[in-house]
C-alpha positions in Angstrom: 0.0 0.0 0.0 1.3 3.4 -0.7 3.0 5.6 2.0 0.7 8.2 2.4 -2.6 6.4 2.2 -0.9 4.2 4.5 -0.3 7.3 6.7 -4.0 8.7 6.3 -5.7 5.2 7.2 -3.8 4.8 10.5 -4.8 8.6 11.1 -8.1 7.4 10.6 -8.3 4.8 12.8 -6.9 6.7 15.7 -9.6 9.7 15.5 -12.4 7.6 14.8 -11.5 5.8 17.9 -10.1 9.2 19.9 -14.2 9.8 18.8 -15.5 7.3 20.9 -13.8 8.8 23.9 -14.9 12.7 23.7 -17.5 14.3 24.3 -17.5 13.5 27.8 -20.8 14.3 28.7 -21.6 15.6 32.1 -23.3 19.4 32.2 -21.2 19.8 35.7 -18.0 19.3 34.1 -19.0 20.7 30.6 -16.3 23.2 30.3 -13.5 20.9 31.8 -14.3 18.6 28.7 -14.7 21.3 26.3 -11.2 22.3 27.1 -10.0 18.8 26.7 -11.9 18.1 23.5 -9.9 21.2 22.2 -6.4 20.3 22.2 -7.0 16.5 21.3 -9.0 17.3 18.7 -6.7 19.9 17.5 -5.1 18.1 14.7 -1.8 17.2 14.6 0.4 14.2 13.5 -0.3 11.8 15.5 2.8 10.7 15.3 2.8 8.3 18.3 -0.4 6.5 17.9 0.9 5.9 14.2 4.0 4.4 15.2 2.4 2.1 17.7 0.2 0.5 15.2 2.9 0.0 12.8 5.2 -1.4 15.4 2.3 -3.4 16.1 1.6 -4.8 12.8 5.2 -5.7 12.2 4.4 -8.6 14.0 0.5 -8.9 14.4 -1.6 -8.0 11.3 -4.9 -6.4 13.4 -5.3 -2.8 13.9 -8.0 -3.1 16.8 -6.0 -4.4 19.7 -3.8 -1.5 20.1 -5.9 1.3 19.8 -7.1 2.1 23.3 -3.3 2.4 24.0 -2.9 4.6 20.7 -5.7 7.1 22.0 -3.9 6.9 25.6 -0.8 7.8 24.6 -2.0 10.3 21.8 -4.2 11.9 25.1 -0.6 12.0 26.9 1.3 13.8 24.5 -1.7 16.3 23.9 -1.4 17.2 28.0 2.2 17.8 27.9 1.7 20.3 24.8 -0.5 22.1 27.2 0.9 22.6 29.6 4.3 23.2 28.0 2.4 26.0 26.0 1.3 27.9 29.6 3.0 31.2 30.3 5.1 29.5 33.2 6.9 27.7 30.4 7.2 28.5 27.1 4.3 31.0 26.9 2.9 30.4 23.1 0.0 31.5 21.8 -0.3 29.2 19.0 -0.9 25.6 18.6 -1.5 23.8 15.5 -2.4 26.7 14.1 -5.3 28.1 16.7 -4.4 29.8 20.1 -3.5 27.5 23.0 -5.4 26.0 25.3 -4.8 28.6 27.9 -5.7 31.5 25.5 -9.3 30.1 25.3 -9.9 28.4 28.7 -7.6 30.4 30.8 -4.7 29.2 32.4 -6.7 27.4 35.7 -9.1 25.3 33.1 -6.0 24.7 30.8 -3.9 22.7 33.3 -6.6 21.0 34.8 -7.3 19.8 31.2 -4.1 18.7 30.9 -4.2 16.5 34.1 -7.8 15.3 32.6 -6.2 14.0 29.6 -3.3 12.4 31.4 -5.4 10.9 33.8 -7.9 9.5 31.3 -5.7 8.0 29.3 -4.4 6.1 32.0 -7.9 4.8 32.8 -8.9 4.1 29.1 -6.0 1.9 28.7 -6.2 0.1 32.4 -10.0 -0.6 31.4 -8.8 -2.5 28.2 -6.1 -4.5 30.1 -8.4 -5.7 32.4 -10.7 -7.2 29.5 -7.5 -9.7 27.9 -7.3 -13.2 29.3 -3.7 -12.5 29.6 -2.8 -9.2 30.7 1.1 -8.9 31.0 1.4 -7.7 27.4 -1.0 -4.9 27.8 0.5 -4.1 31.6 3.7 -3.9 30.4 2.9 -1.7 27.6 1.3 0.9 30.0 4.2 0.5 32.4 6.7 1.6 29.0 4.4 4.5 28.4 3.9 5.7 31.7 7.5 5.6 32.8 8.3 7.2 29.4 6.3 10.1 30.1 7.6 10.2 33.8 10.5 11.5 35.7 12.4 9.7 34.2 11.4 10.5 30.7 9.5 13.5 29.4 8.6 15.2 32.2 12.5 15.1 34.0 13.5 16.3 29.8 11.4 19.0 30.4 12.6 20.4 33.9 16.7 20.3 32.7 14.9 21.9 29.4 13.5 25.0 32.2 16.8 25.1 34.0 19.1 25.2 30.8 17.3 28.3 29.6 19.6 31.3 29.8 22.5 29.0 29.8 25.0 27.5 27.1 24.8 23.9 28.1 27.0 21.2 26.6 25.8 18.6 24.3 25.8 15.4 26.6 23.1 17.7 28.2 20.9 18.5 25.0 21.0 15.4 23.8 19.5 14.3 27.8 17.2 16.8 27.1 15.8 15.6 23.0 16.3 11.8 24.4 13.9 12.4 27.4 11.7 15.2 26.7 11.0 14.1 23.1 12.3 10.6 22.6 11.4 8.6 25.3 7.7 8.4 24.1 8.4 8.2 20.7 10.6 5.6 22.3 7.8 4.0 23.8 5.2 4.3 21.4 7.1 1.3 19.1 8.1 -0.2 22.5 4.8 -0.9 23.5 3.1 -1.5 20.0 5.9 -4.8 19.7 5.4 -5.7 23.5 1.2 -6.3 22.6 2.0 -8.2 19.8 4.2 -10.1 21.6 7.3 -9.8 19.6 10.7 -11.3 20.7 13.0 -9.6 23.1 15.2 -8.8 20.3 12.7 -7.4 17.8 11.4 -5.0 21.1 14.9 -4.2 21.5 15.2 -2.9 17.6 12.3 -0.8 18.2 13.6 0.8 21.6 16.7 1.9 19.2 15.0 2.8 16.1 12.8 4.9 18.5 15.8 6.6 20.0 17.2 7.8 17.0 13.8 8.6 15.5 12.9 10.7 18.2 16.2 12.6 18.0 15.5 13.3 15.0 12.6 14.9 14.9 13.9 17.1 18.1 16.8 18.1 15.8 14.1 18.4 12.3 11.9 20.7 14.8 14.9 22.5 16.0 16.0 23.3 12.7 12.2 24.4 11.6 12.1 27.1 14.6 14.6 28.6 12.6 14.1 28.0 8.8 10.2 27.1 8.9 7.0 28.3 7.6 4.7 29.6 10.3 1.5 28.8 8.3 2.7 25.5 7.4 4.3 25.1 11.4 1.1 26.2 12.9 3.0 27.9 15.4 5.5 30.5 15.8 8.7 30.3 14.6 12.3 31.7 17.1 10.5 30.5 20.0 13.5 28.8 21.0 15.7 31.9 20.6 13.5 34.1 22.2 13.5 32.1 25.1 17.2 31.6 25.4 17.3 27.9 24.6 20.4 26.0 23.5 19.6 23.9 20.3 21.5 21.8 18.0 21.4 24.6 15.0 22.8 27.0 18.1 25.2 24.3 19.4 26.9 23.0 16.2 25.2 24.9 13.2 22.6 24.3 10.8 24.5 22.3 8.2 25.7 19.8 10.6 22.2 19.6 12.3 20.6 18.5 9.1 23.4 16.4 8.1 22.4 14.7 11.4 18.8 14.2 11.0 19.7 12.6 7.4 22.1 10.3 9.6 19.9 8.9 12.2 17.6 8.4 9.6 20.0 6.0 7.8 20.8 4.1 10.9 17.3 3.5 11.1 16.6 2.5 7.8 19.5 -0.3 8.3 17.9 -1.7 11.5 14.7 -1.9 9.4 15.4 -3.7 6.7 15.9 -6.6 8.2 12.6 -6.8 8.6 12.2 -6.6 4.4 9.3 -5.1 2.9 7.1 -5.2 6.2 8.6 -2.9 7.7 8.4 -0.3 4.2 5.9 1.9 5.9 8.2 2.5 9.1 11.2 3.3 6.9 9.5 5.7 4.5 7.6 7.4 7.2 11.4 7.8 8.9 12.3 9.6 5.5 8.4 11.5 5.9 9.7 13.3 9.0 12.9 13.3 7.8 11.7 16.2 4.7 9.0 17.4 6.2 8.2 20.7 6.4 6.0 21.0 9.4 
């Protein structure tokens, strides 16, 4: 099947099941929902649900099983943007193209959305564990995304992120910053999606390092767009990250070499999946998708 329609039928499948979950009716709690229905229903990539599906049918051909998981941790991901978009961190006023969360809710109703959404994802995907015969696969999963988005993963990436503003850091420290703050749940997204289909330890393994790279990559690729992008096509403003005193890789070691990089993780994980041969074509091209991209 070609890439892209590849691409838009995953998409597909995620918001029609993201769908099921919102509205949340309760006439109490109307504007608390309102404000989470916003952000997740934003737009967006979708990039992690994606990658957990294909993950998952690397080794497992049906698209249903993962789901659940692929609306929790699309619901995760949309909390963090958030609250990373409050005036307390990087104070933007554009999301996706339409003001933050914060700009229309307020700040209050904006972060309690944000602990809505993390905190419902966490129950949509306990709920579906507890309906498989054997739960381990699913467990474990969850326990990958949850320590992922943890203090140990995106949520410590983000706090040296806050303290490294206003200072030249080195590069050990960036990269802590890209692996945790951004990798670790793209990291966790193909994690997970191999670990419910049951894949071997080694196969898991090859997805915990194509996700490493991949998520570096798209750090670096959205690095390098704060500087050289299109703000219609980003959806958001661009020089954020220099207006805000942050080291980068384009700030650290240039522009050249940070593209140079991007192109380079990309090939390592291109190698990795080919040994998977033409099964694992969508993965690969979609590496090469964010690779280019422009947005």
């Amino acid at each position: 099947m070609e890439f892209k329609t590849q691409l838009m039928n995953y998409v597909e499948l995620v918001n029609k099941k993201l769908n099921e979950y919102f509205p949340m009716i309760d006439t109490t709690n109307k504007n608390l929902f309102d404000a989470m229905a916003y952000s997740i229903n934003a737009g967006g990539k979708r990039l992690r649900p994606v990658l957990m599906l294909a993950a998952y049918n690397l080794f497992r051909e049906d698209t249903e099983t993962p789901l659940p998981y692929c609306c929790g941790i699309e619901m995760i991901h949309t909390y963090s943007l958030i609250h990373d978009d409050l005036p307390a961190m990087d104070n933007d006023d554009y999301r996706r193209g339409k003001p933050t969360n914060h700009k229309v809710f307020g700040e209050g109703l904006a972060i309690l959305a944000g602990d809505g959404l993390l905190n419902y994802a966490f129950e949509i995907m306990l709920k579906d564990a507890l309906t498989h015969k054997d739960t381990r696969p699913f467990t474990q999963a969850i326990y990958e995304i949850s320590t992922a988005a943890g203090v140990n993963g995106m949520i410590g990436g983000q706090v040296v992120d806050i303290e490294s503003e206003n200072t030249l850091i080195d590069g050990s420290t960036l990269d802590y910053i890209h692996l945790n703050k951004t990798a670790a749940m793209i990291t966790a997204s193909l994690k997970a999606g191999a670990i419910m289909a049951e894949a071997k330890e080694t196969d898991i393994k090859n997805m915990e390092v194509i996700g490493r790279s991949l998520g570096l990559a798209f750090q670096i690729k959205d690095d390098i767009l704060d500087i050289i992008g299109d703000k219609g096509k980003l959806g958001k403003d661009i020089g954020s990250d220099m207006d805000n005193n942050k080291s980068t890789y384009p700030s650290l070691y240039g522009l050249e070499y940070s593209q140079s990089r991007v192109r380079e993780l990309t090939e390592e994980i291109e190698i990795i999946l080919n040994s998977y041969g033409n099964k694992s074509g969508f993965l690969r091209d979609l590496g090469i998708y964010l690779m280019e991209r422009e947005c």
